[in-house]
N, C-alpha and C positions, 0 to 999 in steps of 0.2 A: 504494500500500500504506500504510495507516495505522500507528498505533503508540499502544499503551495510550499515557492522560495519565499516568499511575500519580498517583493522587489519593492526597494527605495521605490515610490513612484515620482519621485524627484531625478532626473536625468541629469542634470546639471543645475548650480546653482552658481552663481555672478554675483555677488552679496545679495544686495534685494532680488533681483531678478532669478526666477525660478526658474527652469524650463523641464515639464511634465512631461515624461514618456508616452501618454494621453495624447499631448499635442504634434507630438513629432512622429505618433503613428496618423494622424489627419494630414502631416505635411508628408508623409512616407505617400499616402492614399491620392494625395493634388498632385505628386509628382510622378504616379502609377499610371494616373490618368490622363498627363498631359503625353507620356511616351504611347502608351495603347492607343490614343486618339490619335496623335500623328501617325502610327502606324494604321491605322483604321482609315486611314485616307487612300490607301492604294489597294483598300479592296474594290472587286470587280465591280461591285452594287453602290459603291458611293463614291470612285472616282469621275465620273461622266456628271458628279454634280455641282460643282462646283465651290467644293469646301477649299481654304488654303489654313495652313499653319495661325495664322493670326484669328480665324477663328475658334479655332481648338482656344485658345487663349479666353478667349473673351467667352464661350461658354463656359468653361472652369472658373469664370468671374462669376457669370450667372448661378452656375452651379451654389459654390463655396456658400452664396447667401443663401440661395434654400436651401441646401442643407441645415445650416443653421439656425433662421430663422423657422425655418417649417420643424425642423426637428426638437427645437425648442418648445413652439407653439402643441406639437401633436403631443409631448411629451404631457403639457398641462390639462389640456382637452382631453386626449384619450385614458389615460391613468392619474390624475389628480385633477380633478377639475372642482374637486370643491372646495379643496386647498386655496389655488390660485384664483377661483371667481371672488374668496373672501379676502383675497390678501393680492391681486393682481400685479403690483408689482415685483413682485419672488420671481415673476419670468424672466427680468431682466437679470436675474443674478444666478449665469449660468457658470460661473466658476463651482457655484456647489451641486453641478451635478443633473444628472435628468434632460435624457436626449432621446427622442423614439423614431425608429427606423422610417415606421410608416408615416409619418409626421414629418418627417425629412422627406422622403419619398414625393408623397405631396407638393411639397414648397420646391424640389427640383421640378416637376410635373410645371407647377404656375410659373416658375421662371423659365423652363424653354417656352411656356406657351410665348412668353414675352419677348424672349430672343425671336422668336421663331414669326411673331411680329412685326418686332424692328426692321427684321431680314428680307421681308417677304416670301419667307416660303413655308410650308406647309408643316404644322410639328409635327406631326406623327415623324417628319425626316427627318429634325431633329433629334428627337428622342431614337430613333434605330441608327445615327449614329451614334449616339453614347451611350447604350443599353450594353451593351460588349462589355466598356471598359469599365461597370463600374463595380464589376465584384472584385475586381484584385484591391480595390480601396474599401470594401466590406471587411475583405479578409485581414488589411491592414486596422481597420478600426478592432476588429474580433483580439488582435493578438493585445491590443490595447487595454481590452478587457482583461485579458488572461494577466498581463504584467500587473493589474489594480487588482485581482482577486475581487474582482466582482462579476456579476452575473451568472453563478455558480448553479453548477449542474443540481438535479435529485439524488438524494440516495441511493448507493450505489453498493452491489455485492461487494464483499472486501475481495472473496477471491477474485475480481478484475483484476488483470494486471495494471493498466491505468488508471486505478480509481484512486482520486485525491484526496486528501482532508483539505479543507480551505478552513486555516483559524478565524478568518474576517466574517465569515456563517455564525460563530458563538458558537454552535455544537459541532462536536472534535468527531463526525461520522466518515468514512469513506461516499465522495461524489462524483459525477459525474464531468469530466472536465469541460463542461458543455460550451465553452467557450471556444475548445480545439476542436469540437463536432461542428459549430456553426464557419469556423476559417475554413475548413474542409469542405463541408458541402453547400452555405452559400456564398464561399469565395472561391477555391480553386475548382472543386468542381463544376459550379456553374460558372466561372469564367469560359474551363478549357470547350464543356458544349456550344456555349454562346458565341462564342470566337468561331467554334468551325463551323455553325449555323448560317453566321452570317459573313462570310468569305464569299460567298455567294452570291449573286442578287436574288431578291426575295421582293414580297409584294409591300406594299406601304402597309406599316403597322405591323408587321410579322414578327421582325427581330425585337421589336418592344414587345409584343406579345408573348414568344417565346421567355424573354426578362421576367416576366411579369409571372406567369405559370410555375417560370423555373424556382424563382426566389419561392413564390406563395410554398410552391407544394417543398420544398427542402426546408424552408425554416419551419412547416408545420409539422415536420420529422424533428425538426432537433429540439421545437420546445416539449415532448414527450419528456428531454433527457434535464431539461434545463427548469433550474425552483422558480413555480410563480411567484410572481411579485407579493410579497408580503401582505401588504396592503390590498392584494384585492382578490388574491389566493385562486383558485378555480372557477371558474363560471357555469352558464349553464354547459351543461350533456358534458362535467367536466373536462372544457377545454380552456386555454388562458385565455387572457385578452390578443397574444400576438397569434394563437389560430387563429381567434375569430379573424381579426383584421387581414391577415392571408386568406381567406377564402372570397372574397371580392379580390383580392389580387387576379388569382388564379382565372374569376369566373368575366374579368376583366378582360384578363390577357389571353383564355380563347374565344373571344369575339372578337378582338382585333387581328389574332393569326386566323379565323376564316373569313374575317371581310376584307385584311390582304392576300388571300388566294385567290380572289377572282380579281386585282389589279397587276 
């Protein structure tokens, strides 16, 4: 039976200035995505459209703020929302913590609608170009978790050979290292499908859709492995709050891969 390192989550510190392991897996994830996008430019399906280098740039602007902003916001709305309706200013003070995928997910969603505006061309193009790159920056956030000992798996057989204690849980049990099951299956293995999916051309909305399906139904597999949220424990037909909110992924992202097979 293993046992978290519990890593300093201080990476470096400059007297006052700190610099979190946290924040330098998000600048690992901008910088994942600025390489994969430029690479994503000489596939067959999206060279003929007229992307260049300076726009990878400038969606990774757009990006950065929804993530952030939306992942903030979905963070308060979907899991504490009556916390922050009494007390709304707590949103702004995200150094302590509390960020949700699907909530990011969203606020990336409204800022291509808006790049994808500016630009004049169609989002669903922009989002199936940057539907590819963006699990290798999932998986960089996931390893983020694992170095905080947070977001810790369920209990877990001792005889696993991987199974961990996290002292940061309060009970010293063997768990699930569920934070190494979600960099595995919705970062590198849904990268390496997405990537070969869309090498291809494909119809408008397809390679978002495949996104979409992929993430829903693999993060619905790992939260089996991963403690709900304290505060709001099981739901109904005992699933969390991050199934529910994957199965609209899922039931999202195949109607966009069959109304892209007939363009």
């Amino acid at each position: 039976m293993l046992r978290h390192p519990q890593f300093d989550p201080v990476a470096l510190a400059l007297g006052p200035v700190q610099v979190h392991w946290y924040g330098l897996t998000y600048l690992a994830a901008f910088g994942l995505f600025l390489y994969t996008a430029r690479r994503r430019l000489r596939h067959s399906g999206v060279a003929t459209q007229g992307w260049s280098p300076r726009d990878v740039e400038d969606l990774l602007f757009f990006g950065i703020l929804g993530v952030i902003l939306g992942g903030r916001i979905g963070y308060a709305v979907f899991y504490k929302p009556d916390v922050y309706l009494a007390q709304p200013l707590e949103i702004l003070k995200v150094w302590q913590g509390g960020m949700s995928f699907h909530g990011g997910l969203l606020g990336v969603i409204a800022a291509m609608v808006l790049f994808a505006w500016r630009r004049g061309r169609p989002w669903l193009q922009v989002t199936d170009l940057i539907a590819p790159c963006v699990p290798l920056g999932l998986a960089s956030g996931r390893i983020g978790n694992f170095i905080n000992g947070e977001l810790w798996g369920r209990q877990a057989d001792p005889s696993l050979p991987w199974a961990m204690v996290f002292p940061q849980s309060g009970i010293l049990v063997p768990r699930h290292p569920s934070q190494l099951y979600q960099f595995l299956l919705e970062g590198l293995l849904l990268f390496v499908l997405l990537w070969g999916y869309a090498k291809r051309p494909r119809g408008l909305g397809q390679v978002s859709g495949v996104f979409l399906m992929g993430y829903g139904a693999l993060r619905f597999v790992a939260e089996f492995f991963r403690e709900p949220d304290a505060f709001l424990g099981l739901l109904a037909l005992n699933m969390t709050m991050g199934q529910w909110l994957c199965l609209p992924m899922v039931v999202v992202g195949a109607v966009l891969w069959i109304r892209g097979a007939g363009r």
